[in-house]
N, C-alpha and C positions, 0 to 999 in steps of 0.2 A: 452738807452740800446744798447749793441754791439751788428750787424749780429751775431757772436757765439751764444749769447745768446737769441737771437731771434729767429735761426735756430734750435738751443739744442730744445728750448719749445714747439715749430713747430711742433717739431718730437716727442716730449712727451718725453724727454732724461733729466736725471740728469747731473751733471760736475761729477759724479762717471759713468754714462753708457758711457759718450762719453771718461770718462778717457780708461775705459775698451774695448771700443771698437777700439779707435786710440792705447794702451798702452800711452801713455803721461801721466803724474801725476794728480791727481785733481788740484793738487797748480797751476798747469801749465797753467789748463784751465780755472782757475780761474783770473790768472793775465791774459791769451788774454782777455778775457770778459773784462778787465776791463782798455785795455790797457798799462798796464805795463810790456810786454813782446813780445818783436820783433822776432819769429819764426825763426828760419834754414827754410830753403826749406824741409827736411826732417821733419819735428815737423808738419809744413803749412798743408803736402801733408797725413800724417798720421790723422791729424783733420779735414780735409775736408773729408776724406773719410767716417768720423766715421760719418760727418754730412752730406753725401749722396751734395757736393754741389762745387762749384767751388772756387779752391782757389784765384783764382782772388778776387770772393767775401770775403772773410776774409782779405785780403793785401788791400783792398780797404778801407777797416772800421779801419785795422791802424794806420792811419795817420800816415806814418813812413817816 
């Protein structure tokens, strides 16, 4: 399982509350989780926030 998806469950958050809460798409947060999708700094910094966490943490779990 990805940090996103660790930290989403953590918090009790769906891939629809963290879309709502970062605005990002569900599709969007669906392919981080799952590694298919390399983030802007702006995309990073709006899903971190939604996930209360450091985006370090997320850039680390991508293996990019």
């Amino acid at each position: 399982m990805s940090f996103i998806a660790d930290r989403r469950k953590e918090l009790g958050m769906t891939q629809r509350d963290v879309s709502i809460a970062s605005g990002i798409t569900e599709a969007t947060i669906s392919k981080m989780e799952r590694g298919k999708f390399n983030p802007s700094a702006k995309v990073l910094l709006k899903v971190s926030g939604a996930l209360k966490c450091n985006p370090i943490d997320i850039l680390n779990d991508l293996n990019l």
